[in-house]
C-alpha positions, 0 to 999 in steps of 0.5 A: 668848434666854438669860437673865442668870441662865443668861448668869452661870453660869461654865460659861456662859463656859468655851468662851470660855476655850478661847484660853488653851490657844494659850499653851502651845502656844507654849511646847511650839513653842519647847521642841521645835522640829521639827514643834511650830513649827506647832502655833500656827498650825495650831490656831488657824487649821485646828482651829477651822475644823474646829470650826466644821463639827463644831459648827455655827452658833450662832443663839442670843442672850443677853438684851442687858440684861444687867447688867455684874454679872452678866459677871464671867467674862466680864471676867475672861476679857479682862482676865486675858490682859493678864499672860499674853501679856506673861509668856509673850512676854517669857520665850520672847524670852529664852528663844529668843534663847540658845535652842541647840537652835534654828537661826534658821529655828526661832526664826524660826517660833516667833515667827511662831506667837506673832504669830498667837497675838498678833494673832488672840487678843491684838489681838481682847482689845484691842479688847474692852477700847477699847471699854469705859468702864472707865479700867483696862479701855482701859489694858489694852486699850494695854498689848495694842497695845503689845506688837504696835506697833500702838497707833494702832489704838485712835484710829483705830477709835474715833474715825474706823472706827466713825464713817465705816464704809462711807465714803470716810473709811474705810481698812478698808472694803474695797473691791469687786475690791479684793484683800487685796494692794493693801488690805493696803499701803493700810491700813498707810499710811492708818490711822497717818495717819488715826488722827493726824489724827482726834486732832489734830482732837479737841485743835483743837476744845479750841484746844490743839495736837497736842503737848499731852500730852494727845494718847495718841500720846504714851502709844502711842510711850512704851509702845511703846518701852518694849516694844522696850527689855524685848526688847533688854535680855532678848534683845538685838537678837535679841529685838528682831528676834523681838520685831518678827517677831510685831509683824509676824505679829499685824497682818498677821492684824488687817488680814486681819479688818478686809479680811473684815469690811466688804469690799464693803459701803458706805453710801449717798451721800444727796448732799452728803456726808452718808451713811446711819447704820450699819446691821447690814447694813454688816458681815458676819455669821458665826454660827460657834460654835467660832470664835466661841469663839476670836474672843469674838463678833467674827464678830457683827460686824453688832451690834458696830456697830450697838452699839459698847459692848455687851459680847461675850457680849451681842453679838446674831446677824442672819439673812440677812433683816438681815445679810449672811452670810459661807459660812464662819468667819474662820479660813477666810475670811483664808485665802481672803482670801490667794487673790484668784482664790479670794476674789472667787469667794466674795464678789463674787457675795455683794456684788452680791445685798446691793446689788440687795438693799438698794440696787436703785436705785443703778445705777453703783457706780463711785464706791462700788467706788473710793472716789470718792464725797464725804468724809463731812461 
């Protein structure tokens, strides 16, 4: 177990850091044109990947008491993100919109290079920081979402993923022989919805409507909107179509992760609505180390729902004995996700030993595999 004192060190945390090198990336692509448009993409989903076999697994666990005192680098890492992705997003918009040297496919792949940086780095900080009880850390954590239109994710993650994961109730539960192509639609759809009604029911149980101020929706739109207006008033409806183009790249990688980190994996139905309490074992687990890196331990996704408010560093690995395993890493497994041929390879004889593992008794999964069991009370 690594020890707080040791957990403290700044060296402790520097491979942690190693995400803030996709900003210059960016930054080269948008310069150069030519081959550098790939180099976002190809270090962030393939040199990782590569990482990950020259490093190996990380099975190593900090001390979980861990005081917050002793995470200052740690936090830092997160909060510090916040400024550089909206300098390094805004000035490239007006940058590439008069770009020259730049025809529209080029523009085109610098923005989708941004969206990956966006979506893998930017969308996982966010969702560091919703989770902290930090008033300025959550306000963070918005202005993250903001800059991809993607601000309902908070409510819907805090308030409806983590309390019905593995349930009907679920959208980003994927399901068994449910491929990445029908989930993808179904999330877009079903997650505004459920995140709007999930604070609609939080205001009704305080007898106040959901056009109370009060209601963050109204924070999300406002942000959200004054996101597009900084595009249109630096780039022009150019901006604003670059602007969207990462939008779009960043929670298309979000939605591949949630598709990675629950497909197949449900809770049991104890009758009338009421399910078993999460467990590690309702979520893969990956102990990657360069991928961990890059993602800040989401690939201990097993212990982040288990303990929803425990920072990164301190998130603990499972063994195969508690958790189920994924073969590989994220940057590997989304790609995978993106062949289903290739996915249910994988993963559908994985999901069928975690079920005669943990539930031998349960012989009809019909309900379970389409989401037909009761809506959780």
């Amino acid at each position: 177990m690594i020890a707080p004192e040791t957990l403290a060190r700044w060296q402790s945390a520097l491979p942690f850091w190693m995400s803030f090198l996709l900003l210059p990336l960016a930054w080269i692509a948008a310069l150069q044109g030519g081959w550098a448009l790939i180099l976002p993409p190809l270090v962030t989903w393939h040199l990782f990947a590569v990482l990950d076999g020259m490093f190996g697994l990380n099975l190593e666990n900090a001390d979980p008491e861990t005081p917050d005192s002793e995470l200052k680098w740690y936090k830092l890492l997160t909060a510090a993100w916040v400024p550089l992705q909206f300098v390094t997003l805004f000035t490239l918009i007006w940058y590439v919109s008069g770009a020259d040297h730049l025809n529209g496919f080029e523009k085109f792949a610098v923005f989708f290079g941004v969206g990956v940086i966006t979506g893998a780095v930017g969308i996982n900080y966010s969702h560091e920081l919703m989770h902290q009880s930090s008033r300025a850390e959550r306000w963070l954590g918005d202005i993250l979402l903001a800059m991809v239109l993607y601000s309902h994710f908070r409510s819907e993650h805090l308030l409806v993923h983590h309390r019905y994961v593995g349930t009907p109730r679920d959208p980003v539960t994927a399901r068994y022989n449910e491929g990445f192509h029908r989930f993808y639609p179904r999330v877009l759809r079903q997650c505004w919805h459920s995140a709007f009604r999930a604070e609609k029911e939080k205001l009704a149980k305080k007898n106040r409507p959901w056009t109370d101020l009060t209601n963050p929706f109204f924070r999300y739109w406002a942000l959200q909107g004054a996101m597009l207006l900084l595009a249109l008033l630096l780039g022009g409806m150019t901006g604003v179509l670059l602007f969207l183009v990462q939008a779009g790249v960043a929670i298309w990688q979000l939605e591949l992760v949630n598709y990675v980190e629950h497909y197949g994996l449900t809770r049991k139905h104890l009758g009338e609505g009421k399910y078993e309490p999460v467990q590690p074992r309702h979520s893969w687990n990956a102990a990657h180390k360069a991928s961990n890196w890059l993602l800040i331990n989401l690939q201990r996704h097993s212990d982040h729902h288990y303990k929803p408010n425990r920072r990164f560093p301190l998130l603990q690995n499972y063994t195969e004995a508690d958790a189920p395993q994924l073969p590989y890493g994220y940057p590997v497994m989304t790609v995978a996700a993106m062949i289903p041929p290739l996915w249910r390879r994988v993963m559908n004889p994985r999901v069928r030993r975690w079920r005669q593992a943990y539930y031998p008794e349960i012989t009809d999964w019909h309900p379970y595999n389409k989401a037909l069991n009761p809506q959780p009370r």
